[in-house]
C-alpha positions as CSV (number, residue, x, y, z in Angstrom):
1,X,226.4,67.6,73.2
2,X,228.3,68.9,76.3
3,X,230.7,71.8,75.9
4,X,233.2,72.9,78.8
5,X,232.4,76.3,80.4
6,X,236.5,77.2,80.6
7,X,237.8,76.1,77.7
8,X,235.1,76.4,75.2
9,X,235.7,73.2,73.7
10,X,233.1,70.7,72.7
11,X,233.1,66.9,75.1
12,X,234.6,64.2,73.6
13,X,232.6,60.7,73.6
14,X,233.3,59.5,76.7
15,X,235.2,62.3,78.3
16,X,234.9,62.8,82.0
17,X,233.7,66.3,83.3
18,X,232.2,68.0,86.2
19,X,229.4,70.7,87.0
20,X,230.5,73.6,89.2
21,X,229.2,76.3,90.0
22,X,229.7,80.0,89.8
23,X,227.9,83.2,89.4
24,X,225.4,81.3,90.3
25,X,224.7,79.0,87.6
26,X,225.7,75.3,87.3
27,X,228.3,75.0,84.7
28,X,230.3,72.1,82.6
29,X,233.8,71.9,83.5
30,X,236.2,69.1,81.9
31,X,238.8,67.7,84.0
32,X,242.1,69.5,82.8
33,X,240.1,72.9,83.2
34,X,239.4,71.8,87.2
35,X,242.2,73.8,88.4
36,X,241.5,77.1,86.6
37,X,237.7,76.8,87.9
38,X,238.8,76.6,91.4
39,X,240.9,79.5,91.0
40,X,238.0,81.2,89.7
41,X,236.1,81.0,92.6
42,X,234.0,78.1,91.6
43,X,232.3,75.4,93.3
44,X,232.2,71.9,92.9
45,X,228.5,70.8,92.6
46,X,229.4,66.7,92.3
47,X,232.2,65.6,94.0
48,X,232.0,62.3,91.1
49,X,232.6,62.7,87.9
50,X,229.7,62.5,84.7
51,X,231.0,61.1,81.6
52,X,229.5,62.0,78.4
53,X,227.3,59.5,77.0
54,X,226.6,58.9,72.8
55,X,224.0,56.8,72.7
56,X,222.2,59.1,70.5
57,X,224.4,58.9,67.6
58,X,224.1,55.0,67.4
59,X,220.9,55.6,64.9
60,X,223.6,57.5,62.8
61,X,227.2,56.5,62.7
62,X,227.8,54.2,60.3
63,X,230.7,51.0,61.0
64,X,233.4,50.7,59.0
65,X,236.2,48.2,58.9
């Protein structure tokens, strides 16, 4: 589970996000929180973007429909 270092808020399946990094530690940044990390002082680690993967939950969700 990824979680984005700004907001606080838990990645979405699938969501796109970066690592930056300030205070020097690599941190999780999604993409509408970018702006706010640069303003911070941050640096961009990977100039690509990750997205999160959930192919550990295939063992558990369930289909419906």
């Amino acid at each position: 589970m990824a979680m984005c270092q700004v907001c606080r808020r838990t990645l979405l399946a699938g969501e796109r996000y970066r690592t930056w990094r300030w205070a020097r530690r690599d941190q999780t940044v999604c993409a509408v929180c970018e702006p706010d990390a640069r303003d911070a002082g941050a640096v961009r680690v990977v100039d690509a973007y990750e997205i999160v993967r959930a192919t550990g939950l295939t063992q558990t969700v369930r289909r419906v429909a």
